[in-house]
N, C-alpha and C positions, 0 to 999 in steps of 0.2 A: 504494500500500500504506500502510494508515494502523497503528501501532503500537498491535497489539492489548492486549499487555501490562500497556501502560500506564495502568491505568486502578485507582481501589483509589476506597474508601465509610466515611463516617465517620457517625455520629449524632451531632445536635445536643442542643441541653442541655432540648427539649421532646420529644424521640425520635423527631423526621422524620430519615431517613436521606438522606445525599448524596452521589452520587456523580460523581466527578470522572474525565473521560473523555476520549479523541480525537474531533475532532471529525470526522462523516462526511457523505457526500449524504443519508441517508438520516433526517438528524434538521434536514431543511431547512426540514417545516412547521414546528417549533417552535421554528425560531433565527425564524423570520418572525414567527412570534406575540410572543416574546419584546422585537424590535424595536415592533412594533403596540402595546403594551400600556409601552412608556416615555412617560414625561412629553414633551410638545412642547419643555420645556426640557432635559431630557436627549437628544432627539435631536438637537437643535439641538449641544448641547456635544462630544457623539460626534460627528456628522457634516459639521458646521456648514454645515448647511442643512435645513427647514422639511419632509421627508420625512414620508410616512404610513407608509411600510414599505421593505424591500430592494429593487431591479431585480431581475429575474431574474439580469442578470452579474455584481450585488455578491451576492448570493444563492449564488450560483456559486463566486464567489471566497470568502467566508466560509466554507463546507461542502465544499471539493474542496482542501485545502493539499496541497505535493508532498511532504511532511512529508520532504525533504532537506534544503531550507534552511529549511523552517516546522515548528512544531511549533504545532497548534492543539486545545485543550479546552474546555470547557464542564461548565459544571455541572448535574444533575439532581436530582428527587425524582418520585418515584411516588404520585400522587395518582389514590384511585379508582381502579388499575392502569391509569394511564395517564401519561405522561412529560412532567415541565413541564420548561423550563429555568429556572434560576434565575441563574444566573451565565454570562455569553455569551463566549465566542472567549475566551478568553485566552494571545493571540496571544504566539511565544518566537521571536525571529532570533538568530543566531548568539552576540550579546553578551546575551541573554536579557533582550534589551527589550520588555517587559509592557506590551502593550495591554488595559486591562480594560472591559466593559460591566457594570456591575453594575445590576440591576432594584433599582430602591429601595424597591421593596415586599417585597426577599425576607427572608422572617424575620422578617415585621413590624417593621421600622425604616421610615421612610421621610425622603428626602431632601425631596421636597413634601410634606410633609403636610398634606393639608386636612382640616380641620375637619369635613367631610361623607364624607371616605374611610370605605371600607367596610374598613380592613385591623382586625385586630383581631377582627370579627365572624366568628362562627361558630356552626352550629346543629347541636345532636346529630346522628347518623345515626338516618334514620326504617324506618319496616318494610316494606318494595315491596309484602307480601300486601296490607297493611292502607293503602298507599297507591291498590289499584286498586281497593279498596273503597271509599275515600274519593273519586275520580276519579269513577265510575258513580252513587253518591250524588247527589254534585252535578252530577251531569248535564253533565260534562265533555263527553261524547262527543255532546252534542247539536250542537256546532260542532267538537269535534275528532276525527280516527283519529289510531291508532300504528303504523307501519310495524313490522308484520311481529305483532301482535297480534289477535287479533279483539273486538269489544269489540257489544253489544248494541244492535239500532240504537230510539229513542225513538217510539213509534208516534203520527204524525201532525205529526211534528215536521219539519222538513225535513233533505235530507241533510248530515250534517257538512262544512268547505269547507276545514279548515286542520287537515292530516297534523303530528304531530309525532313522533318520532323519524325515522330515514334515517339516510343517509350525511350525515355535514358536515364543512367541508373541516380544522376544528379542533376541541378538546375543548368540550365544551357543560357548561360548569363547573357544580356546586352552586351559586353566586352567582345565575348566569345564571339557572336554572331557577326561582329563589325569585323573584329580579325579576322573571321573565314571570308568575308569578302573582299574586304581590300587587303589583305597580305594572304594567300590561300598555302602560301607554300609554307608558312609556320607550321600549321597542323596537317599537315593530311587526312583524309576521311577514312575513320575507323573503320574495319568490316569488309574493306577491296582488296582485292590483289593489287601489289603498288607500284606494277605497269599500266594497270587500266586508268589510274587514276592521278598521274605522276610519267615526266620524263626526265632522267638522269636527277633524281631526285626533285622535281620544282612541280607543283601540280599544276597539270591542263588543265585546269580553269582559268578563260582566259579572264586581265588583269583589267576591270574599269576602271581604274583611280583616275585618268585624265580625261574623261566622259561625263561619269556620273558625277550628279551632284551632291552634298551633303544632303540637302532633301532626298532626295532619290535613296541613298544610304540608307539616312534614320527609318524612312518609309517603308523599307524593303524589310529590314530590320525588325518595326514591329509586325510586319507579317508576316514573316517567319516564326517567332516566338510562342505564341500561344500553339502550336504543330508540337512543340515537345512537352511530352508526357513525364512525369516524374514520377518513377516509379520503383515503390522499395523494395531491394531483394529480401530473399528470405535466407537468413543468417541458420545455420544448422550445427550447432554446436554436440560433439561427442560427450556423450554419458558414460561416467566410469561406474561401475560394481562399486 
């Protein structure tokens, strides 16, 4: 039984609101993401060792306290109606000694900051009408579909090979969406062979940055977004005798 009660929301002084919460199984992708998304030198100082993310049994143990002798929270904000952590476990034993994980990008501070970080940046919100208009324009759909859309197929062109929206297994940020467009060759699309979708490593998608416009971008941007589903795996942890 985790102490429902317990939970109250404040606004900061740019008007994101924050709420500070117990912490449960059921906010287990986003204590992972939140771990996934520290500096290599902040996991190191947290955990002190070279980790890319939680085990499944520290995963466990972070998200299931017996909250008798633990009392564990975490902090949030709703971005896009959807739940980031911002502030992790902030773990209270008996003598209310405070374990804290703080992300050093929340609120735009940051503890590393480099020179090429992206904190700080941010683009209006665009028009999802006027982004599938911009999408079909540029003849987006000649190499891509959208799960659970229909979109017009290019006569003579060959079939599209790389689905974008679905289920993913975490939130497909505003950042995210902007860098698969105008820099494509960062990430590559999960899930191809990576001649189909890639040459000599740089991906064939070709490149609008000197075309589009930032309207056009933000626009394309938010209608892409609501296409991805966020959906959480099922954690299966071994039972010992």
């Amino acid at each position: 039984m985790h102490p429902s009660n317990f939970q109250f929301s404040w606004a900061l002084n740019d008007g994101v609101d924050v709420t500070i919460r117990p912490i449960r199984p059921d906010v287990a992708v986003i204590e992972q993401e939140f771990v996934r998304l520290l500096s290599p030198q902040s996991k190191f100082l947290r955990f002190f060792a070279p980790i890319k993310e939680l085990s499944p049994s520290a995963l466990k143990n972070f998200t299931k306290p017996d909250y008798l002798n633990d009392m564990a929270l975490i902090a949030t904000i709703v971005h896009y109606g959807v739940e980031l952590e911002i502030l992790g476990r902030i773990a209270m034993k008996k003598f209310m000694i405070l374990a804290l994980l703080v992300a050093c990008t929340a609120g735009g501070s940051g503890c590393d900051r480099d020179p090429m970080s992206e904190v700080g940046f941010r683009l209006p919100d665009g028009d999802p009408v006027a982004g599938r208009e911009a999408f079909l324009y540029m003849q987006c759909n000649q190499c891509h579909t959208i799960a659970g859309e229909y979109l017009p197929t290019i006569p003579l062109a060959d079939p599209p090979y790389v689905e974008l929206g679905g289920p993913v297994a975490k939130v497909k940020t505003y950042g995210e969406l902007v860098t698969a467009i105008i820099n494509p060759s960062h990430k590559l699309a999960n899930g191809y062979a990576e001649d189909l979708v890639s040459e000599d490593g740089e991906s064939k998608m070709y490149v609008y940055n000197g075309y589009m416009t930032v309207q056009e971008l933000i626009d394309i941007v938010m209608f892409l977004q609501p296409y991805y589903d966020v959906v959480v795996p099922e954690f299966h942890y071994r039972v010992y005798p």
